[in-house]
Each structure stands twice: as structure tokens, then as C-alpha cells.
N, C-alpha and C positions, 0 to 999 in steps of 0.2 A: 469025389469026382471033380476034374479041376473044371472050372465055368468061364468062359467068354465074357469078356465087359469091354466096354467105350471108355480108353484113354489117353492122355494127349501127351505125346512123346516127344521128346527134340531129334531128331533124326542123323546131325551133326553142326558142327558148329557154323554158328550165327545163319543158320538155315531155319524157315519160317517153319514152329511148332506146327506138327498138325493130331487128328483126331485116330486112333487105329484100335482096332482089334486086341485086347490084352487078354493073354489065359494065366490065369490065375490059380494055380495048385491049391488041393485041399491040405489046411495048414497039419506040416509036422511036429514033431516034438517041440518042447518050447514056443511054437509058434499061434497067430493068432488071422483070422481074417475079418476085416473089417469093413463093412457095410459102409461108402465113407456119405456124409450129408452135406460136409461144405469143406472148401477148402480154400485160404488165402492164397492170391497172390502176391509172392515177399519178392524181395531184390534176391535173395541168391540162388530162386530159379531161374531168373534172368542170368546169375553168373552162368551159371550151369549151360544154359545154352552157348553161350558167346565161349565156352570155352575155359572160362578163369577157376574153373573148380580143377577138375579134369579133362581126359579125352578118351571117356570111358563112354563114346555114344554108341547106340542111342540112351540117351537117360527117359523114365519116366517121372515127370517131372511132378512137383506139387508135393508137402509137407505139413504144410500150417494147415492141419485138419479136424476135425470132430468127424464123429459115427458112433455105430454100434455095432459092436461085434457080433457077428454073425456062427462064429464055430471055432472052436481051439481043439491044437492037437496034444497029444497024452504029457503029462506031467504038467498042466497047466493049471496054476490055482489063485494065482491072482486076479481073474475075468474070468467071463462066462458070456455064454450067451446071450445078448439079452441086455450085454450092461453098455449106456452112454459113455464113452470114453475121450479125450483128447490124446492124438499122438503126439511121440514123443520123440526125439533124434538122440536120446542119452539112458538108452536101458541101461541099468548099472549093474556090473557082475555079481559084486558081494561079496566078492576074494580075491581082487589087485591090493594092492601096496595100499593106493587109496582109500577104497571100502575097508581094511581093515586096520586104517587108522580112524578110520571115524567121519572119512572125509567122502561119502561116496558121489556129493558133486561134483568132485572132481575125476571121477571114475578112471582107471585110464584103459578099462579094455571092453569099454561098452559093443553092445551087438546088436544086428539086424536078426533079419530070417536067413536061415539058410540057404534055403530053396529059390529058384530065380524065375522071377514073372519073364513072360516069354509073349512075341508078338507069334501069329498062328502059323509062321514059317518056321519057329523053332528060335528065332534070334534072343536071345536073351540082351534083360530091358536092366539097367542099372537103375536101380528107384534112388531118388532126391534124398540125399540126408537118410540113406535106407527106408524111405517111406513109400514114395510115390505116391501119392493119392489127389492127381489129377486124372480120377478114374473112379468107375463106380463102385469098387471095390480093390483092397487091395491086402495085400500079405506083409505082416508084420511079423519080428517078434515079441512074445507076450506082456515084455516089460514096457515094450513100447506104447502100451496101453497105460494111460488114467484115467481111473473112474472120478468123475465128480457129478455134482447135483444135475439130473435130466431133467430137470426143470428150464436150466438156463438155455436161450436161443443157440445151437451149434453157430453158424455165422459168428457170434462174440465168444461163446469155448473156444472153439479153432485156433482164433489167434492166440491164446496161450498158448501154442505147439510151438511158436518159434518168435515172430520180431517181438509184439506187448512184453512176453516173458522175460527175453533179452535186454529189452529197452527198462522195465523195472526192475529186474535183477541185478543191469548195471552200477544202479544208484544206488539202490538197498543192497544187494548179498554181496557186488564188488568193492562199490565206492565207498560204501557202508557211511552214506548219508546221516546225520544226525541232525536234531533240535538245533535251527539258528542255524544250521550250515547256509552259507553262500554257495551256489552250484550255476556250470555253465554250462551247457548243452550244445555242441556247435552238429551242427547237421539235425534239421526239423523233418524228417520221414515219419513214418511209421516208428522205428526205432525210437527214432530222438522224442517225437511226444511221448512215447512208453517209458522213455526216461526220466522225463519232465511228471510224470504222473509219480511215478515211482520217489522222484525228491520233493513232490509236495506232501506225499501219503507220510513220507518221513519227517515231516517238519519242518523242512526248509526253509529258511527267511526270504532267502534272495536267488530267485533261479531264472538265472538269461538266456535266453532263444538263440542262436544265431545260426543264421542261412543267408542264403543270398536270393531267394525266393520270397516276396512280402508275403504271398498267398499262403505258404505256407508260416511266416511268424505270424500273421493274425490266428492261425488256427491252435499255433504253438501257445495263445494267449487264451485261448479258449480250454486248453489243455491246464493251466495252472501258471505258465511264464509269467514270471511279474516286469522281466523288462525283456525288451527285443533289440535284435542289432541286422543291420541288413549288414553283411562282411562285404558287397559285391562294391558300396559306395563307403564304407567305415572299417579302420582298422581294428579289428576283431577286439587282438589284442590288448589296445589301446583303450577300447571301449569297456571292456572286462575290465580292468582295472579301475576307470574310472569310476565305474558303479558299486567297486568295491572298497571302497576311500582309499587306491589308490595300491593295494596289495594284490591282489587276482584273488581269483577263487577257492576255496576248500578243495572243491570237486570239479573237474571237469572230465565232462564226458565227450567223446569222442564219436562222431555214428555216423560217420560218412566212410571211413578208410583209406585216408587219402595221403600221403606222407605232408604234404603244406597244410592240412588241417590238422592233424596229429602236432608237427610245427607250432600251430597256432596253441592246440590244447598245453605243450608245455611250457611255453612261455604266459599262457595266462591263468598259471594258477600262483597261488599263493605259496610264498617260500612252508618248504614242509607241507606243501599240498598234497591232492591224489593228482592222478590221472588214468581214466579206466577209456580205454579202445574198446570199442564195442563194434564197432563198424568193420564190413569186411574186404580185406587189401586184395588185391589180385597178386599174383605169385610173381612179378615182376618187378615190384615196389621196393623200392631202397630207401631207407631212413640215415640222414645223416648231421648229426647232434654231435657239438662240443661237450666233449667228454669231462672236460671240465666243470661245466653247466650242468649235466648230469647229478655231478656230485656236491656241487655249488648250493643247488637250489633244495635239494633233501626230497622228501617224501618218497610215494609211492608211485613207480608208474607201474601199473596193469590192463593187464589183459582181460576180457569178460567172456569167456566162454558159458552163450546160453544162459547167458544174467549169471551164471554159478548158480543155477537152480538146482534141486532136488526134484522133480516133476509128483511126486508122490507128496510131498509135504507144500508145496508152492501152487499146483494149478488149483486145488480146491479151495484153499484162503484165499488165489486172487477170485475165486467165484464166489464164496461168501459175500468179499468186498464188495462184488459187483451187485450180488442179490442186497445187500444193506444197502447202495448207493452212494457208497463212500468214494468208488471209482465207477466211473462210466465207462468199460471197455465197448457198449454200442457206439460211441461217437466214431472209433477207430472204420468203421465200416462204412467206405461212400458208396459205395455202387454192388448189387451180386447179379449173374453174369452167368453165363451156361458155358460147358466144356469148350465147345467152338467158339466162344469170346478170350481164349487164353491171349492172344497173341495179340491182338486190341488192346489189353488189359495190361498189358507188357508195354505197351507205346503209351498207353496212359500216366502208365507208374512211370515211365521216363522222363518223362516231360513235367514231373509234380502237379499234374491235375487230378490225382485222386490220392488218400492217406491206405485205402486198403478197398482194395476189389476182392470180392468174395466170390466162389464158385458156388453155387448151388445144383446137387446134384437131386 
């Protein structure tokens, strides 16, 4: 029997989130419902509103979640009732091109639920990332589920669903960070400390902050940075280099989405460096690079979908990590907040006075 719940929708673009009525279908085949306990709020439910994703509204918005499953429908065997899960925005098939070379992070024909959460006029709600879970419950499909340790606080689960995951996956499963590497990190979010975290766990000698917010590089030092650069009064590039006796970086990571920061990430790495984007463009963004200098400077430029995680092999080591203490993902968490704080919590994250507002449901 599908059930009524409290959740906070975008209604159209750059139009103030608010709180509504969501009925939720009892889950089908493949499918799972989940009880949600918290859920972050990330930058690209804010894209989602203003527009920059799609114009697929109303969206229900919210993704970076934890809960417990509450009921799956027939053929479902990877969850159950009963089990603490983080969601996921990359259920992987099993049988694309990808999965059956061995590569199923990279999946290319991942899926949601079928079924569509509906506000009680009938209007169907496009959920975030196929999730939705700025709501007290919501409809997944079942791969969208990982189980890991219910011991650890949902609040710091959650955010492996999207930016932590992203932001260390970028380092380690893109940039593929190593012992001694030199690493720069330009944009200190959420993201960018998850990166910073993600190149110290890897070894890294030398890993520079840069933003143009000081509040956030002192937090970036707090996270692992061993040097910071405010970009706003120093040139980036220039400064990357110098700390690098004078070559750029191994690795730069990218986590803003900006084309003059992206700019900035290739000119400050090291000849035959990486370069991993992690950060997300809006669909208007143009990139334009001497093609010459392309070829000039060698390495890698990439892309980071999702760190390139595995969510089945990656959200439970980084919960391991955290129950050892090896990584603090509670530090990620300043403030949690109740459904009717979305949109507060949205001008918060704008402004960089908080690294991650948490929803508590």
C-alpha cells in the first residue's frame, strides 16, 4: 500500500524549496524503500534547483543519504529489511560493455526505480540523482543500496553517498594518488576537503589548498593541507609551482567546475601530470585550451565520476577507516537541521559558512 510522507521539493527553477506531501509506492521488482535518517546537503541539489542539471521539475530533491530499508519488492537479494544502508546514485547493471570488462565503476547503464514518487495530485516528482531523499522515506532501486557497519552515526554514512565519496575517490581511484606525490586541490568545499583527505590517506608529501575563502583553507588544514594559497590575492598557479621547486604538481584536483579554475588546474601541474575535474560545470561552460599545450605538457586530463567508485567495495572501507580513526568523516558535518531548514541550509552552503549541513530526519 503506497504511504504518505513529508518531502521537500523544488517546485521550478530558482523558486524557494518548500515542504509537501510525497506518496511513495510500495516498492516493485528490483526495487527497494528506504526509511531515510539523514541526508546531506551537497551543491548539486542546489544545481538542481537553479536549473543547471535539468528542467525536469518538480525534482525531489536530496541524495547524500543513510537509512534503513524498510520493504523490497520480488527478486531482491542484495538488502532486506532491516539492514542500515547508504544510497547510492550508480547501481551498476552487470551486463553493459563496462561491467563485463571488469570495470563496473564505470558502469554505463546504471538505474533508478521504476516507479515514480508522486506529490497527492498525481504530479510525478523527478528524485535527485534517482534518489530523492529529502523526505522521510523514499523509493529506490535495490542496488542503490549499501550495506555497511550500523554501528557508525548515519549523519557521517550519508555523506559517502555523494560529495566525501567524490572528493576521495578523486585522489585515490582517479588521480591515483601515490607515496610522495605532490597534490593540489583548488576549490576547499565539501568536495575539495574529501579530496585533501583522500591524498593524505594515500601518502602524499605535499598537498595545497587553494580557494579564495581563508575560512575555508584554515579548515582545509585541518583536513590534512600542508600548505594553503588564498587565489583571490595570489596567483594560484604561480604559487603551485613555487611550492613545488618550481615544476607544478603530480595531481591536481579540480572541485569547483569552473572553466578559469580548471585553467588554473592545467597549467599548475607538472609536465606529465594528472589532472582529475571533479567538480560540476553547468551545461553552458565552454573550455578553451591551446591545443598545442595539450599535447605539450603530456599526462592525464580526467574526469571523476563519483570518485570512480564502486559503492559496494568503497563505502564500507571508507567506514572501516572511519571506525579505526584513520579518517574523521564527522569533522565533514557542521550543523543538522530539520526538513524545513533546506532552503536556509542552501544560502548557507552559498556563502561558505558551513562544509556540510546534515538533515535529520
Amino acid at each position: 500500500m503506497a504511504q504518505q510522507v513529508q518531502g521537500v521539493i523544488a517546485p521550478g527553477k530558482n523558486e524557494p524549496v518548500r515542504v509537501e506531501t510525497i506518496v511513495v509506492p510500495d516498492p516493485g521488482p528490483g526495487e527497494a524503500v528506504v526509511k531515510v535518517q539523514t541526508c546531506g546537503v551537497c551543491h548539486t541539489d542546489l544545481h538542481y534547483k537553479q536549473g543547471g542539471i535539468n528542467d525536469d521539475f518538480p525534482f525531489l530533491l536530496g541524495h547524500e543519504a543513510a537509512g534503513v530499508v524498510e520493504a523490497v519488492g520480488d527478486g531482491v537479494t542484495e538488502v532486506a529489511p532491516g539492514d542500515f544502508v547508504v544510497l547510492n546514485w550508480r547501481a551498476v547493471c552487470g551486463t553493459c560493455r563496462a561491467c563485463l570488462r571488469g570495470r563496473p565503476q564505470y558502469c554505463f547503464n546504471t538505474h533508478n526505480a521504476r516507479q515514480k514518487m508522486t506529490l497527492t495530485d498525481g504530479t510525478e516528482l523527478s528524485p535527485a540523482l534517482g534518489i530523492g531523499a529529502f523526505a522521510e522515506k523514499t523509493l529506490v532501486a535495490a542496488g542503490q543500496c549499501t550495506k555497511v557497519d550500523p554501528s557508525v552515526p548515519p549523519a557521517v554514512a550519508g555523506l559517502l553517498g555523494c560529495g566525501v565519496m567524490a572528493g576521495i575517490g578523486a585522489a585515490i581511484n582517479t588521480g591515483r594518488v601515490g607515496r610522495g606525490d605532490s597534490v593540489a586541490v583548488i576549490g576547499c568545499g565539501g568536495v575539495g576537503d574529501a579530496a585533501i583527505v583522500g591524498a593524505r590517506l594515500a601518502g602524499a608529501a605535499r598537498i595545497i589548498a587553494v580557494d579564495i575563502d581563508d575560512r575555508k583553507l584554515e579548515t582545509a588544514k585541518s583536513m590534512g593541507a600542508t600548505h594553503t594559497v588564498n587565489s583571490r590575492s595570489t596567483d594560484a598557479v604561480e604559487a603551485i609551482r613555487e611550492l613545488t621547486g618550481g615544476f607544478g604538481a603530480d595531481v591536481v584536483i579540480e572541485a569547483v567546475g569552473r572553466p578559469e579554475t580548471y585553467e588554473q588546474a592545467f597549467y599548475a601541474r607538472d609536465l606529465a601530470g594528472t589532472v582529475v575535474l571533479v567538480g560540476v560545470p553547468t551545461p553552458e561552460m565552454k573550455l578553451e585550451l591551446p591545443l598545442l599545450d595539450v599535447f605539450g605538457r603530456g599526462g592525464s586530463l580526467k574526469s571523476s565520476w563519483y570518485g570512480d567508485c564502486l559503492p559496494s567495495r568503497d563505502f564500507p572501507m571508507l567506514v572501516d577507516l572511519h571506525q579505526q580513526g584513520r579518517i574523521d568523516l564527522g569533522a565533514f558535518v557542521t550543523e543538522t537541521v530539520g526538513l524545513g531548514d533546506v532552503e536556509k541550509a542552501f544560502a548557507r552552503m552559498h556563502d561558505g559558512d558551513v562544509l556540510r549541513s546534515v538533515v535529520v530526519l
